[in-house]
PyMOL commands that place a pseudoatom at each C-alpha (Angstrom):
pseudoatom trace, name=CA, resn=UNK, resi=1, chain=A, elem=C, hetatm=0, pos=[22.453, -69.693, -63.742]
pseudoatom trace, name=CA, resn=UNK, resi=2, chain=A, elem=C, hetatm=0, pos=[21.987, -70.440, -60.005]
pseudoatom trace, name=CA, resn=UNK, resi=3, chain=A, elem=C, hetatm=0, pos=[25.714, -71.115, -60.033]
pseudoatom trace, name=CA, resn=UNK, resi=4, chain=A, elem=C, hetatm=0, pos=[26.533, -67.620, -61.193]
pseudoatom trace, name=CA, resn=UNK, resi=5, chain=A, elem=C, hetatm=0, pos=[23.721, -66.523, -58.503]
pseudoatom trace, name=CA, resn=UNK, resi=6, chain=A, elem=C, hetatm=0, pos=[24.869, -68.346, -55.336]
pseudoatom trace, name=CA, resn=UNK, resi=7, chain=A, elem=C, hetatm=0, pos=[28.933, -67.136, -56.501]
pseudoatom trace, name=CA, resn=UNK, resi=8, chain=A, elem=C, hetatm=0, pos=[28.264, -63.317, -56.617]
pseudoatom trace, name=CA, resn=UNK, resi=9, chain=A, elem=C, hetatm=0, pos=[26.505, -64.077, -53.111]
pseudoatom trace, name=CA, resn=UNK, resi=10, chain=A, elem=C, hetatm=0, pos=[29.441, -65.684, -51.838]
pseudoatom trace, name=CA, resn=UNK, resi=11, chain=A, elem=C, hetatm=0, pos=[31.606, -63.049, -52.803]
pseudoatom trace, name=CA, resn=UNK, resi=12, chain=A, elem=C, hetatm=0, pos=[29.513, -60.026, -51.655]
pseudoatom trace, name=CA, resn=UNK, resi=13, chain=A, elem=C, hetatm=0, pos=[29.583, -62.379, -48.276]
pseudoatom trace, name=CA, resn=UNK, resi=14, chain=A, elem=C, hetatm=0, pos=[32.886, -63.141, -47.928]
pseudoatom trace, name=CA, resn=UNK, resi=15, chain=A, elem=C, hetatm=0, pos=[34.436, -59.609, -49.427]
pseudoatom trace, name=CA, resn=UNK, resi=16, chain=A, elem=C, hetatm=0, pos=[35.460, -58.428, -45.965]
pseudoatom trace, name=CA, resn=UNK, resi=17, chain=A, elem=C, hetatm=0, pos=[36.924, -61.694, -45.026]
pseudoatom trace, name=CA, resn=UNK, resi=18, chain=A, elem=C, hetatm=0, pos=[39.153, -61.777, -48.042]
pseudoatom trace, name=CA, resn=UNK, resi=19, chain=A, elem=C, hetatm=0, pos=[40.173, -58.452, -47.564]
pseudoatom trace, name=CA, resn=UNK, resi=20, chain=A, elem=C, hetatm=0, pos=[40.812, -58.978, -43.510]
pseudoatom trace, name=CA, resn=UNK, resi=21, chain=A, elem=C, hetatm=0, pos=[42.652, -62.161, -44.440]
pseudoatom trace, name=CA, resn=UNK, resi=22, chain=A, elem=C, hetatm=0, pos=[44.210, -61.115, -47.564]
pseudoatom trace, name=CA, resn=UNK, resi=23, chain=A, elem=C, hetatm=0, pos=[42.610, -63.254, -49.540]
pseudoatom trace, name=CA, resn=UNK, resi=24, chain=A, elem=C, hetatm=0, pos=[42.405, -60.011, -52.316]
pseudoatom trace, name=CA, resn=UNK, resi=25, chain=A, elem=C, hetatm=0, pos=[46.456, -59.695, -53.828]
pseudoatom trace, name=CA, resn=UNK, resi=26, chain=A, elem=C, hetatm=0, pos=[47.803, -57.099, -55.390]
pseudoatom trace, name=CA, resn=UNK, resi=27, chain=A, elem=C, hetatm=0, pos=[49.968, -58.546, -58.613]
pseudoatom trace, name=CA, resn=UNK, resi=28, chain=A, elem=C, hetatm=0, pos=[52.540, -55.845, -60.681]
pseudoatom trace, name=CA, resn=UNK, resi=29, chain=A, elem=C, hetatm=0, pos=[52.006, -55.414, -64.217]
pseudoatom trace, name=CA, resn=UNK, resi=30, chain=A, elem=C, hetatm=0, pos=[54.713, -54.528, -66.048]
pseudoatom trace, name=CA, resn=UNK, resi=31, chain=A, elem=C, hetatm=0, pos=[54.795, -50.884, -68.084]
pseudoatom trace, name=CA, resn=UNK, resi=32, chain=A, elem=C, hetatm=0, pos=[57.546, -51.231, -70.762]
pseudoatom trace, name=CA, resn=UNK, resi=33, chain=A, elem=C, hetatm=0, pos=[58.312, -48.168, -72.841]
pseudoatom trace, name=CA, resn=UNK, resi=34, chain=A, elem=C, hetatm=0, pos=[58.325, -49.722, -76.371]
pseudoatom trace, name=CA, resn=UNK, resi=35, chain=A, elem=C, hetatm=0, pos=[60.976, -47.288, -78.011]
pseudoatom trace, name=CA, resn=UNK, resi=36, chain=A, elem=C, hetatm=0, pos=[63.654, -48.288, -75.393]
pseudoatom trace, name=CA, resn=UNK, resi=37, chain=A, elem=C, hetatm=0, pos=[62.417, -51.828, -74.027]
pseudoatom trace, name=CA, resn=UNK, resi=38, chain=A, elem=C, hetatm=0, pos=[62.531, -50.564, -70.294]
pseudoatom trace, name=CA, resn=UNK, resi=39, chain=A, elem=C, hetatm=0, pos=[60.542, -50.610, -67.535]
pseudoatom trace, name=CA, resn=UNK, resi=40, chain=A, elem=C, hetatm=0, pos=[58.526, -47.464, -67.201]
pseudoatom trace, name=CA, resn=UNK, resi=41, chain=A, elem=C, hetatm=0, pos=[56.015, -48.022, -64.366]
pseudoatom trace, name=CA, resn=UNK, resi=42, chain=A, elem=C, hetatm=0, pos=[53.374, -50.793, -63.301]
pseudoatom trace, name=CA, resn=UNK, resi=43, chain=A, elem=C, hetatm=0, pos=[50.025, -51.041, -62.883]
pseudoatom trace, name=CA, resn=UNK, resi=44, chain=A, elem=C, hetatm=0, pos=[48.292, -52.426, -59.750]
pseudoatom trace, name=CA, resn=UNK, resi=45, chain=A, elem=C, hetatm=0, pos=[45.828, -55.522, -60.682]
pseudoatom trace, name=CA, resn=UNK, resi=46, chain=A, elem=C, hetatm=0, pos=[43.742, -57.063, -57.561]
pseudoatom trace, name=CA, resn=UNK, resi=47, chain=A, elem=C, hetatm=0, pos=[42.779, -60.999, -57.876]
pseudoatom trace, name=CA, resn=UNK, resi=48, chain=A, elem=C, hetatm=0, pos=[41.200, -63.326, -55.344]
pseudoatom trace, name=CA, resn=UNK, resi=49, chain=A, elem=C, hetatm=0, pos=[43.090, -66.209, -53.973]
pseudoatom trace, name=CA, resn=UNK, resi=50, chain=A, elem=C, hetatm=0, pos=[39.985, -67.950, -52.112]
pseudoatom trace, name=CA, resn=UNK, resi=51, chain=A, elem=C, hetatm=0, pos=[40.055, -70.543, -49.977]
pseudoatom trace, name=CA, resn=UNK, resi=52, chain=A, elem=C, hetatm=0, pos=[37.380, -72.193, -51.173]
pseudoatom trace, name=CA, resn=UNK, resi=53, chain=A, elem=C, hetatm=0, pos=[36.824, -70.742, -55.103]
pseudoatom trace, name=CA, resn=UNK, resi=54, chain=A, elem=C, hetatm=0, pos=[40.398, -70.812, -55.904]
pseudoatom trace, name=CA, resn=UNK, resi=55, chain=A, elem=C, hetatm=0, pos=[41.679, -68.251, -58.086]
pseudoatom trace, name=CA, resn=UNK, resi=56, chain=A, elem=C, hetatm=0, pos=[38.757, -65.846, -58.883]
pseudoatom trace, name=CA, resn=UNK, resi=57, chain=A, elem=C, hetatm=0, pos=[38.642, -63.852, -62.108]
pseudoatom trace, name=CA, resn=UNK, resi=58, chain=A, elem=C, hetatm=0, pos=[38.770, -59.732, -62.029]
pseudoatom trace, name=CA, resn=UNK, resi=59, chain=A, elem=C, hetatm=0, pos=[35.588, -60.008, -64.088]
pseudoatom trace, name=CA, resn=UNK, resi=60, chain=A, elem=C, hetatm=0, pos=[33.779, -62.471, -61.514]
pseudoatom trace, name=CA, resn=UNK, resi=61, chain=A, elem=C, hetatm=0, pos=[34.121, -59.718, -58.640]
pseudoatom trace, name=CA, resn=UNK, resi=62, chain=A, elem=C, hetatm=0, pos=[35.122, -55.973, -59.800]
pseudoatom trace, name=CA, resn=UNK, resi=63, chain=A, elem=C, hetatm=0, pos=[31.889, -55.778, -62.054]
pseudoatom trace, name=CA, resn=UNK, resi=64, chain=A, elem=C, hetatm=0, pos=[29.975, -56.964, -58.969]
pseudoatom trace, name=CA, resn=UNK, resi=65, chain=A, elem=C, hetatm=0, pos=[31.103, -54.874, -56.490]
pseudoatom trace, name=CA, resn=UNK, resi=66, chain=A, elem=C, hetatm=0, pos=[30.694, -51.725, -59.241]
pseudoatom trace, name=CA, resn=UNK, resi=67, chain=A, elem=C, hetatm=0, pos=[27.312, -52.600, -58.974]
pseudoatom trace, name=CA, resn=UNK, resi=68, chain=A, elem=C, hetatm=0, pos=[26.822, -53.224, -55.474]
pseudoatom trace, name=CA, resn=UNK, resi=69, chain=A, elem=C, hetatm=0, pos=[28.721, -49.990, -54.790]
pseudoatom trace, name=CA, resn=UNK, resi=70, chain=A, elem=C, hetatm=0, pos=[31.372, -52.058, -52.573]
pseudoatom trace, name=CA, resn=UNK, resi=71, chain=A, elem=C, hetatm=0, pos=[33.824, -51.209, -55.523]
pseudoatom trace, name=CA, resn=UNK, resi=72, chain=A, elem=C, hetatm=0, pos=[34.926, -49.237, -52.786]
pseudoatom trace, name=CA, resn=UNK, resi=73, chain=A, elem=C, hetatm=0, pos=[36.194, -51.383, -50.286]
pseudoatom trace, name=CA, resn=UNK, resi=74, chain=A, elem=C, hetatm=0, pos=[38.602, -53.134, -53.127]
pseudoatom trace, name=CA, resn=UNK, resi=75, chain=A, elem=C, hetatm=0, pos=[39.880, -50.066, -54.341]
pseudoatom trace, name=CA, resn=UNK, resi=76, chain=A, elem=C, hetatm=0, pos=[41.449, -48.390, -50.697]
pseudoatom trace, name=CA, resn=UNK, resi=77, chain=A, elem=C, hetatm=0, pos=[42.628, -51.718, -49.924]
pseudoatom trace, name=CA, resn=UNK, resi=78, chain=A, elem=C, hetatm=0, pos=[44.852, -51.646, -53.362]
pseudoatom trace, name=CA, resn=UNK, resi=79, chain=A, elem=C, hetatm=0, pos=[45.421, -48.062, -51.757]
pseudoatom trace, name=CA, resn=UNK, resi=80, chain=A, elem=C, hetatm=0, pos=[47.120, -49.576, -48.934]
pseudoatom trace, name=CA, resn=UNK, resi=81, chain=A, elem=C, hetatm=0, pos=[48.807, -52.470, -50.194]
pseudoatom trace, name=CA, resn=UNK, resi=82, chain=A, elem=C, hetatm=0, pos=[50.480, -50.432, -53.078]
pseudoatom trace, name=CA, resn=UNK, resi=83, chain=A, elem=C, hetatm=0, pos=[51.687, -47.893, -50.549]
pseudoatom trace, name=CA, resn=UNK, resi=84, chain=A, elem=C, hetatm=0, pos=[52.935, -50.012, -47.984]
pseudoatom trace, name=CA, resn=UNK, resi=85, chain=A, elem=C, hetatm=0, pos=[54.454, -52.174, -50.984]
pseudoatom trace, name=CA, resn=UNK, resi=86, chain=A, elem=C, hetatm=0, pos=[56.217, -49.075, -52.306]
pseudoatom trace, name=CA, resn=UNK, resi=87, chain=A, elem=C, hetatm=0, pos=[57.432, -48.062, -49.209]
pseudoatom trace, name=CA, resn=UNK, resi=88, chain=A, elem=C, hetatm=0, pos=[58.735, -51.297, -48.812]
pseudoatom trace, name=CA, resn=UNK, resi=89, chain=A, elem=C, hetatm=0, pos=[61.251, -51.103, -51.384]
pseudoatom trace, name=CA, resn=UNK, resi=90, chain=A, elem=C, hetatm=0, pos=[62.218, -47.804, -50.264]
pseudoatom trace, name=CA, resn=UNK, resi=91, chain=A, elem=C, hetatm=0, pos=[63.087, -49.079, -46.954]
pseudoatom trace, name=CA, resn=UNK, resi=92, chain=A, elem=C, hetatm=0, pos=[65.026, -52.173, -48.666]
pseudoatom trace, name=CA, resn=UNK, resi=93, chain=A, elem=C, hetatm=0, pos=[66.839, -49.852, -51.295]
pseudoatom trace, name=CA, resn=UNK, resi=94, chain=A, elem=C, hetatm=0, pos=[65.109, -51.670, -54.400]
pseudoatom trace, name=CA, resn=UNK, resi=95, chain=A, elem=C, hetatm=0, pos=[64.385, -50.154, -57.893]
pseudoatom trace, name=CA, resn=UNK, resi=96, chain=A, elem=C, hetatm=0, pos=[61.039, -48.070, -57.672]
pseudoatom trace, name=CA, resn=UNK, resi=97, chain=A, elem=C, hetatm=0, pos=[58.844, -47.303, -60.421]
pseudoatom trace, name=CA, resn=UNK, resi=98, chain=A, elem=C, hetatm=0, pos=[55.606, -45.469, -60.708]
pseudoatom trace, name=CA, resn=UNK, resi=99, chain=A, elem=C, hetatm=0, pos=[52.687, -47.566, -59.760]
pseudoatom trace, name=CA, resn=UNK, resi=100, chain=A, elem=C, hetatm=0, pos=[48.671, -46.962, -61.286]
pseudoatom trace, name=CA, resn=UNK, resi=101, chain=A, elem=C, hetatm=0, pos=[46.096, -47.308, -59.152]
pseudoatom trace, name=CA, resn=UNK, resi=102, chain=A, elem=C, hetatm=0, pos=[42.764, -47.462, -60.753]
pseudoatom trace, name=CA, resn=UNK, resi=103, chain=A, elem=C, hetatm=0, pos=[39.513, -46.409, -59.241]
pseudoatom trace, name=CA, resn=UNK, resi=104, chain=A, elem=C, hetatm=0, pos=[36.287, -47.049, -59.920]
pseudoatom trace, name=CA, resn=UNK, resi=105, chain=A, elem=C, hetatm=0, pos=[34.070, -43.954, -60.783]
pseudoatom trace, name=CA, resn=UNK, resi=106, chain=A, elem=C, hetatm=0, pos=[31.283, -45.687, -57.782]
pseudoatom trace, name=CA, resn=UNK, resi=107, chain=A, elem=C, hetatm=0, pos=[34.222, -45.225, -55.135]
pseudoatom trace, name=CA, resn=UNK, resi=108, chain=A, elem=C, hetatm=0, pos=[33.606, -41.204, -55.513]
pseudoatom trace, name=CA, resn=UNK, resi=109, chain=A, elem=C, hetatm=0, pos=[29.797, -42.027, -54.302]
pseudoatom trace, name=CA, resn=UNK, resi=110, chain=A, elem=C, hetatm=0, pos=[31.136, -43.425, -51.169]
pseudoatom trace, name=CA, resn=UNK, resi=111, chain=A, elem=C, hetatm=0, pos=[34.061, -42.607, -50.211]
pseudoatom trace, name=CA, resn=UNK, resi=112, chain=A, elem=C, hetatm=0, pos=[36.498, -39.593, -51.325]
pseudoatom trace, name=CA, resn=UNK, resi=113, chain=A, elem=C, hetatm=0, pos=[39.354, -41.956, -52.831]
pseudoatom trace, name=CA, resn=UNK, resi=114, chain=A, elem=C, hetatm=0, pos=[41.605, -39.061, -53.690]
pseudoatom trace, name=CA, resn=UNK, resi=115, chain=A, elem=C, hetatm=0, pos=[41.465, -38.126, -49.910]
pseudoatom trace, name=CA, resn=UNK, resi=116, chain=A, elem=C, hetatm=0, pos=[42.289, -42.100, -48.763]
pseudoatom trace, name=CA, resn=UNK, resi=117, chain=A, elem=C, hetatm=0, pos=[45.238, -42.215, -51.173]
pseudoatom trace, name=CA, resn=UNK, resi=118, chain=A, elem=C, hetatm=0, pos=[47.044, -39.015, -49.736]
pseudoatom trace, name=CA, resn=UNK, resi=119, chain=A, elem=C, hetatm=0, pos=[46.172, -40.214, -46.323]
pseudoatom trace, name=CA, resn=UNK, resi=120, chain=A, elem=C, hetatm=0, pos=[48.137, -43.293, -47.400]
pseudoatom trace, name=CA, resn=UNK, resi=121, chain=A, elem=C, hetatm=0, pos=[50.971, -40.999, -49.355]
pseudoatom trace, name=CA, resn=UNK, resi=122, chain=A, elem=C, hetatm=0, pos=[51.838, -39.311, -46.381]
pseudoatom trace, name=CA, resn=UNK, resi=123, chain=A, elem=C, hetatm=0, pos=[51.188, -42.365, -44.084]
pseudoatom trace, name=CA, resn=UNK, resi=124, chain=A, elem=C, hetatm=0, pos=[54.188, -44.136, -45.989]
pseudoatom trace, name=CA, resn=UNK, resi=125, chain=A, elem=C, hetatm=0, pos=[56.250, -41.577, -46.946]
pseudoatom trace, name=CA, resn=UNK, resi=126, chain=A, elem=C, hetatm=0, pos=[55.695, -40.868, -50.354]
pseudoatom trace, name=CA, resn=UNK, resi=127, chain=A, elem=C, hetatm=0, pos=[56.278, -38.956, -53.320]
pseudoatom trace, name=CA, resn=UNK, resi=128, chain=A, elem=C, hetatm=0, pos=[53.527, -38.245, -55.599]
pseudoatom trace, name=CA, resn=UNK, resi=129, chain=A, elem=C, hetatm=0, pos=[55.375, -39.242, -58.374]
pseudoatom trace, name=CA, resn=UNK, resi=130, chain=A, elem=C, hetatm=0, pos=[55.363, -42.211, -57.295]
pseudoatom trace, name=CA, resn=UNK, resi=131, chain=A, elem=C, hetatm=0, pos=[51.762, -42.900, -58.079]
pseudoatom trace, name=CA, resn=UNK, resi=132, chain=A, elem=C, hetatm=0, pos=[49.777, -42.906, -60.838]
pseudoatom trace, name=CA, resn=UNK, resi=133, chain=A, elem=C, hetatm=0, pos=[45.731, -42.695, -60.559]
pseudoatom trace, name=CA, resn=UNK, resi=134, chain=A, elem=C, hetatm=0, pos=[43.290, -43.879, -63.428]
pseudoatom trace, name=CA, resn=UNK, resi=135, chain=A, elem=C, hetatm=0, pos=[39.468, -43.468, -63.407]
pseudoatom trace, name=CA, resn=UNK, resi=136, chain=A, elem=C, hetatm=0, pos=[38.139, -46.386, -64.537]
pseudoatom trace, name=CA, resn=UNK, resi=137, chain=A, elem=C, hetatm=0, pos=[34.535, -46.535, -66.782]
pseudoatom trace, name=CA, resn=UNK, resi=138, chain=A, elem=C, hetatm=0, pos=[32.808, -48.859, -68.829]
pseudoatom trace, name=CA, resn=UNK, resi=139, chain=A, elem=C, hetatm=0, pos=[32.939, -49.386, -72.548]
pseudoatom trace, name=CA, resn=UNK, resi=140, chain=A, elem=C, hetatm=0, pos=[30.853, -46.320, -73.769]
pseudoatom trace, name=CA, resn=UNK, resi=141, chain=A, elem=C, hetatm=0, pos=[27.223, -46.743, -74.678]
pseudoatom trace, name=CA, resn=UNK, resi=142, chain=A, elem=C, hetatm=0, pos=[24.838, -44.902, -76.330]
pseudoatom trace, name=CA, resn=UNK, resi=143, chain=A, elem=C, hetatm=0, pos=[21.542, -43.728, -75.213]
pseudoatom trace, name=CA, resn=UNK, resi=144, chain=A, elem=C, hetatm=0, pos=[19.512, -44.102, -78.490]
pseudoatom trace, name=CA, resn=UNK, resi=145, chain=A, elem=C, hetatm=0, pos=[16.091, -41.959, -77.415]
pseudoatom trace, name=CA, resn=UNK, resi=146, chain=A, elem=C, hetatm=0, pos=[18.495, -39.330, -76.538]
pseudoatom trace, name=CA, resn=UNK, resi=147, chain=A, elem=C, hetatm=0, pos=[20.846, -39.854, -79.689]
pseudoatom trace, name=CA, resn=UNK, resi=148, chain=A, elem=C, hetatm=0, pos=[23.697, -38.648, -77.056]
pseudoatom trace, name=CA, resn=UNK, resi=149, chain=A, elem=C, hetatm=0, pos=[26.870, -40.811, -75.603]
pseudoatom trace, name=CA, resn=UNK, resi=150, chain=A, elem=C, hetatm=0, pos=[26.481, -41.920, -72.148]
pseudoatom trace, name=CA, resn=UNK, resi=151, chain=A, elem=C, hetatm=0, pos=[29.609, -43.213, -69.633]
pseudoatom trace, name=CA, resn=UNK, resi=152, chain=A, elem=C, hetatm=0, pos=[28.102, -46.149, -67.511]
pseudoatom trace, name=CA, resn=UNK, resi=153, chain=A, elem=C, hetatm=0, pos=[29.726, -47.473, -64.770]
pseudoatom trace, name=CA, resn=UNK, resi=154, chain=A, elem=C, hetatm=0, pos=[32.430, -49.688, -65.560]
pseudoatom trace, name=CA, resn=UNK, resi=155, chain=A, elem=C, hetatm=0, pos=[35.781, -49.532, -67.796]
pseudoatom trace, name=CA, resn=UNK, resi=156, chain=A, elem=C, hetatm=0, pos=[36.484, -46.926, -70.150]
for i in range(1, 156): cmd.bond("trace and resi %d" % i, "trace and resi %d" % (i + 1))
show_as sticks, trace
zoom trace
C-alpha cells in the first residue's frame, strides 16, 4: 500500500520533468480495416519511459492524473508530439494515415483542448483529416438512489 502511495507521488512530482525531458512517448497503434487487411489509421497511446521506474503502465499514471485534474498536461503534449510527428512524414514524403487523439473529459475543466489541437493543426500544417479526436470516459456506473446512469470520469 505505501508502495502504491509513495509511486502516484512520484509521478504527480516528476510529471513535468518527464514531459520536459520526454520521458512521456507517444507509440502508434495500428487501425487495420478487417474486410481488406489494410491500414486505416492509428491511434496515439502515451507510456512512461522513467529513468528511475522503468517502463510505467497507462493505468499507473492516466487514472491518476484524471483525478488530479493534470490529465491535462498529458493530453496537449500527445497534441504536440502527434502533430509535429505527422508533419514529419509530410516533410519526408512517408505514408500518412489518420491519427486519434484521445482526451480526457477533465482536460475540458482546464484547458479548452479543442482550441490547443487547432493551434497545433495550423502550427504544423495540417489537414483536419488528418486527425481523429475521441472523448475518453470511464466504464459507466450507476447511481442506485437515483436509479439513473451516470458517466464518471474515466474510459467509456
Amino acid at each position: 500500500m505505501q508502495e502504491k502511495e509513495e509511486l502516484k507521488q512520484y509521478l504527480i512530482d516528476h510529471l513535468d520533468e518527464a514531459i520536459e525531458k520526454h520521458y512521456l512517448q507517444v507509440y502508434y497503434q495500428p487501425v487495420i480495416r478487417t474486410l481488406t487487411g489494410r491500414l486505416c489509421g492509428a491511434e496515439a497511446l502515451i507510456r512512461w519511459i522513467d529513468p528511475v521506474k522503468g517502463f510505467l503502465s497507462p493505468d499507473d499514471f492516466i487514472p491518476l492524473f484524471e483525478e488530479m485534474n493534470l490529465s491535462y498536461k498529458v493530453d496537449r503534449y500527445v497534441i504536440q508530439e502527434v502533430t509535429q510527428g505527422l508533419r514529419g512524414r509530410i516533410d519526408k514524403g512517408e505514408k500518412l494515415v489518420p491519427v486519434s487523439i484521445n482526451l480526457s473529459r477533465a482536460d475540458f475543466q482546464m484547458m479548452d483542448p479543442l482550441t490547443e489541437l487547432n493551434q497545433a493543426m495550423r502550427k504544423n500544417g495540417l489537414r483536419w483529416s488528418l486527425v481523429r479526436v475521441e472523448i475518453t470516459e470511464s466504464a459507466l456506473s450507476m447511481d442506485v438512489a437515483g436509479g439513473h446512469s451516470q458517466l464518471p470520469p474515466g474510459r467509456l
